[in-house]
C-alpha positions as CSV (number, residue, x, y, z in Angstrom):
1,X,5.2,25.5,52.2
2,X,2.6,25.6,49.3
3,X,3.2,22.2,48.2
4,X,3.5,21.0,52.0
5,X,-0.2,22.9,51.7
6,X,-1.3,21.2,48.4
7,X,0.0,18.0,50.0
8,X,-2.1,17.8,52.6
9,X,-5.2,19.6,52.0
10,X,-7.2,16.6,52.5
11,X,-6.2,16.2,56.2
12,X,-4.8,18.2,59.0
13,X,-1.4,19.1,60.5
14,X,-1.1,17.5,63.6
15,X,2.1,17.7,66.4
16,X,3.7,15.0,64.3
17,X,4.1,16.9,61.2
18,X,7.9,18.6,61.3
19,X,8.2,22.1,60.8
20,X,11.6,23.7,60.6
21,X,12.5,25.9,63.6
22,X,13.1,29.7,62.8
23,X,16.7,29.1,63.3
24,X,16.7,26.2,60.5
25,X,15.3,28.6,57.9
26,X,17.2,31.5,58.9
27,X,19.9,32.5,56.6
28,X,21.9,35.6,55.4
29,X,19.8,36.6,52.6
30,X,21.1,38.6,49.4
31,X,20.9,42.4,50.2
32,X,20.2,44.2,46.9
33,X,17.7,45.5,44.8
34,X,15.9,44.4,41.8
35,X,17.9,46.2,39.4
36,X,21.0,45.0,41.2
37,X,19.8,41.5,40.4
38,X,18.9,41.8,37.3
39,X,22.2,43.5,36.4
40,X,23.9,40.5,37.6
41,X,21.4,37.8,36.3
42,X,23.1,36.0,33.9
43,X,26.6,35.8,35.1
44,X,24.8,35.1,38.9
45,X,22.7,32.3,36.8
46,X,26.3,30.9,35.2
47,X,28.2,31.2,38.4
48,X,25.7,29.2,40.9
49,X,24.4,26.9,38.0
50,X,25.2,23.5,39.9
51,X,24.0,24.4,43.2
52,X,20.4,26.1,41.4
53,X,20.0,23.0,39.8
54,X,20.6,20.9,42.2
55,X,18.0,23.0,44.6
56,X,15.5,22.6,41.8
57,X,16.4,18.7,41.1
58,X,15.5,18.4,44.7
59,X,12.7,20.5,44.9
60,X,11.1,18.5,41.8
61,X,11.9,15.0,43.2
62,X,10.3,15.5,46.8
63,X,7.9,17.6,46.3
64,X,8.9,19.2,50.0
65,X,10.7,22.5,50.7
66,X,11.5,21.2,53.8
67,X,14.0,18.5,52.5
68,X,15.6,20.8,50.6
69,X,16.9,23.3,53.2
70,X,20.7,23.0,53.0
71,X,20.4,23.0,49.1
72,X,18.4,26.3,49.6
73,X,21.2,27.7,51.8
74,X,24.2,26.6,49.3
75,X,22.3,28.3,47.0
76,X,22.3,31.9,48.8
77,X,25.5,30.5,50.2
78,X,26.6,30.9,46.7
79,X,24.7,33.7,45.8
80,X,26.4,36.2,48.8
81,X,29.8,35.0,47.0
82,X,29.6,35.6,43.9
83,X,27.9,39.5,44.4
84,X,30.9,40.0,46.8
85,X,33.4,39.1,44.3
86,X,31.4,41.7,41.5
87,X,32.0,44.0,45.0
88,X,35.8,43.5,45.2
89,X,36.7,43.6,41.6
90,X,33.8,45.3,39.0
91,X,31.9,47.5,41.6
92,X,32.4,50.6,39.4
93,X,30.6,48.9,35.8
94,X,28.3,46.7,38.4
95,X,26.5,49.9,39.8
96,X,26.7,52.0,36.4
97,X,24.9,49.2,34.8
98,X,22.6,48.7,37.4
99,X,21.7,52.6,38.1
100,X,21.3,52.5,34.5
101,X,19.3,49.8,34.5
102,X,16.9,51.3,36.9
103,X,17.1,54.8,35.3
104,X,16.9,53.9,31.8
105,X,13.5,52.6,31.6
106,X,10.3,52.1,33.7
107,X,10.5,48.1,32.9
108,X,14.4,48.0,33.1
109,X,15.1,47.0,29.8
110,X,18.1,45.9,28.9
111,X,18.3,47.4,25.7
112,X,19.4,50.9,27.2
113,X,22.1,49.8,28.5
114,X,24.1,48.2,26.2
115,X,27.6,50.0,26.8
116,X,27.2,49.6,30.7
117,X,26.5,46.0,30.6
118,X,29.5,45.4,28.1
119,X,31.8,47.6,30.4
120,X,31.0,45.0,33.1
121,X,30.7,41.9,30.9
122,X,34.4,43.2,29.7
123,X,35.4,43.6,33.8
124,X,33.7,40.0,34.8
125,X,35.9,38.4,32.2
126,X,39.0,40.3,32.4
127,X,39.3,39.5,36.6
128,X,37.2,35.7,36.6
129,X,37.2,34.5,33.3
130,X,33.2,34.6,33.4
131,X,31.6,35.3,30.7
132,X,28.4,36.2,29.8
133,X,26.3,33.4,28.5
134,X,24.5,33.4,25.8
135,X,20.9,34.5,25.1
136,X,19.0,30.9,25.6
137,X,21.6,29.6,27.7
138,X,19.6,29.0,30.6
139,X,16.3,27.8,28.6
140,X,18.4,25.1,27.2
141,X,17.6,21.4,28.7
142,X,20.8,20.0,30.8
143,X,21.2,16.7,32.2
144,X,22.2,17.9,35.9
145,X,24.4,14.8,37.8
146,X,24.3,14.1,41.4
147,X,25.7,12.8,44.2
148,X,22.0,12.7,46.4
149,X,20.8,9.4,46.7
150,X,17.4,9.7,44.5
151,X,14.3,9.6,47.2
152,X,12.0,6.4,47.6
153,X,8.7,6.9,46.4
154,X,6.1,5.5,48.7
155,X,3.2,4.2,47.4
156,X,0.3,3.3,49.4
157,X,-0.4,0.4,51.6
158,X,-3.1,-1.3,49.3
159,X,-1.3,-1.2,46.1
160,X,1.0,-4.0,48.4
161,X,-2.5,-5.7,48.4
162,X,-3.0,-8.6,45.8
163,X,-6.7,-8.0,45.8
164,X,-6.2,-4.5,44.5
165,X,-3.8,-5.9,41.4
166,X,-4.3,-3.9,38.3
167,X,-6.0,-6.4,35.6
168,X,-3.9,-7.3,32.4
169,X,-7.2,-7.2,30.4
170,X,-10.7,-7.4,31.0
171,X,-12.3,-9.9,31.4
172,X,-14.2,-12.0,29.3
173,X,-17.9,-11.3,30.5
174,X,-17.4,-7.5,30.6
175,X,-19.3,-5.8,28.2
176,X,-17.8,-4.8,24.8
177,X,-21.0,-2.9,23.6
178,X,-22.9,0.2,24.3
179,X,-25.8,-1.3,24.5
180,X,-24.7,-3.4,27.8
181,X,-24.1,0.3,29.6
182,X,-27.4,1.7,28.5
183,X,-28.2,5.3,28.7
184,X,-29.0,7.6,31.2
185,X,-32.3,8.4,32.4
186,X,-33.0,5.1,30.0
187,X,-33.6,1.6,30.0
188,X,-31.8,-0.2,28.2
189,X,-33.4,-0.7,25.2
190,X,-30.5,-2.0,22.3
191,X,-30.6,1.3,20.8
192,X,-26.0,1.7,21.4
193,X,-23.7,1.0,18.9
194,X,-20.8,-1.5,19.5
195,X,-17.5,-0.8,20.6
């Protein structure tokens, strides 16, 4: 909605503007906690990479939430799946390494929690071959393929004018000199250097 915001600050919403209905943007949302999400951060990151990038690649080329609704579902979509398979097979090491998470320190740090977050690394791999990624996995630049056809840009009705053509150059009467522009609060009086 904030870039919807940003995108029309200049005018108002009127009746033809589409909204999505309550029922569009409701969703089963992800039930847990912060230090249940950050417990399962990386592998969640690893495990839903495609569909998070392909949210964001959408997000980034329209610059509209609302034409990104069904990526932002197959991204909870994806989400709810993966947390109940930590559920069904590594439960035990999941909620040791997140109650430690939360217990260990007032900012969650992970570096009091080294064992528990190997015991569940160790479980993750063991039932779903998942392991944990590396430190700068995710900050590392990937070139994301698709299937979405890439959106057309629209561009203004006068740039379709001829009239309103950018110039190659300019022309040969425009003024290379500052002494052409003058000064402000001056006449001009030859005093500019050239260009």
């Amino acid at each position: 909605l904030d870039s919807l915001l940003q995108e029309t600050n200049t005018m108002v919403l009127t009746k033809d503007v589409w909204l999505p209905t309550d029922a569009e943007l409701t969703v089963e949302e992800v039930p847990l906690g912060t230090p249940s999400l950050r417990a399962g951060a990386m592998h969640l990151g690893k495990y839903c990479e495609i569909k998070n990038n392909e949210f964001m690649l959408c997000r980034s080329e329209t610059q509209d939430p609302r034409k990104c609704l069904s990526e932002g579902k197959d991204v909870t979509s994806c989400s709810m799946e993966f947390f109940r398979k930590v559920k069904a097979m590594c439960a035990t090491e999941f909620m040791t390494y997140a109650t430690c998470l939360e217990r260990g320190s007032p900012r969650m740090d992970f570096m009091h929690c080294r064992n528990t977050q190997a015991a569940f690394d160790n479980c993750m791999m063991e039932n779903y071959g998942l392991e944990r990624p590396h430190y700068g996995y995710h900050s590392l630049p990937k070139i994301h393929e698709t299937d979405r056809a890439k959106p057309e840009e629209k561009k203004p009705e006068w740039m379709n004018n001829d009239k309103a053509k950018k110039l190659d150059s300019l022309p040969e009467n425009f003024p290379r000199s500052y002494k052409a522009w003058g000064f402000p609060g001056q006449l001009n009086n030859g005093s500019g250097g050239d260009l």
